[in-house]
N, C-alpha and C positions, 0 to 999 in steps of 0.2 A: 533688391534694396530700394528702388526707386516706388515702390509701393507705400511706404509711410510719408514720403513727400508732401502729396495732395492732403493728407489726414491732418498733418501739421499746418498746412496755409490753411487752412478753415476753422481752427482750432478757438481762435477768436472769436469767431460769428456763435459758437457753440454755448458761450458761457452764459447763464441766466443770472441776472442781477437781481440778487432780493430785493423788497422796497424794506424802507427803516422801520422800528417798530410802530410807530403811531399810523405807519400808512396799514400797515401788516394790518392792528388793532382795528380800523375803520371798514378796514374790507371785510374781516369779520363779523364784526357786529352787522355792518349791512347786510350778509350771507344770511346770518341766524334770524334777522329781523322778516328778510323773504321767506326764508322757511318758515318761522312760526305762521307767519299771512297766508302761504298755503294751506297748512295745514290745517289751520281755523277756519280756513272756507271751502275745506277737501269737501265734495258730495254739495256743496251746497250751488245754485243756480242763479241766485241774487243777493250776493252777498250786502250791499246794502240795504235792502229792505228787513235785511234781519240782524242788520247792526239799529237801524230807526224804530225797531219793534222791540228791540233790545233798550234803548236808552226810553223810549214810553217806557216801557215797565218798569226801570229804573225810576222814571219821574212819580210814577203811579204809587213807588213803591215811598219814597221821600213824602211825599204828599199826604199818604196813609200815616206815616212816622210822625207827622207836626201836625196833623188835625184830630190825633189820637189823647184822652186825656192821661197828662202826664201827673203821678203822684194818686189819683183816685184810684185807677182800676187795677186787676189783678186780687191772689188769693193771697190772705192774712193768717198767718199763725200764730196762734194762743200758748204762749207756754205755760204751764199749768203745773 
C-alpha cells in the first residue's frame, strides 16, 4: 500500500499546462513558416544568391513588361 504514496506527491510536477490559443496559433505559424524555409532551400548551398538571382529576373522580367509596346503589338483577327 505504501507504493502509490510517492506517485501521488509528484503528481503535480506532472501536469503540462497548455498555452492559450493565440500563444498555441503563433507557435504554429512560426513551425509552418521554418518548414516552408527549409524546404525551399532543401539541396540548395546558397540560398541567397538564388533568392538575388531570383528577384534580377523578377526586375528583368517588370522591365521587359513597361518597355514593351502596349496596344500596337500582337495578332489581329478579321471577322469576315
Amino acid at each position: 500500500m505504501g507504493m502509490c504514496l510517492p506517485c501521488l506527491g509528484g503528481a503535480a510536477d506532472d501536469v503540462v499546462v497548455t498555452p492559450d490559443p493565440e500563444t498555441k496559433r503563433r507557435q504554429l505559424a512560426e513551425a509552418a513558416e521554418k518548414r516552408q524555409k527549409e524546404s525551399t532551400h532543401r539541396g540548395v548551398k546558397n540560398p541567397e544568391a538564388v533568392e538575388r538571382k531570383k528577384k534580377k529576373q523578377e526586375e528583368m522580367e517588370k522591365q521587359a513588361m513597361s518597355t514593351s509596346p502596349s496596344g500596337g503589338g500582337g495578332l489581329r483577327w478579321q471577322v469576315g
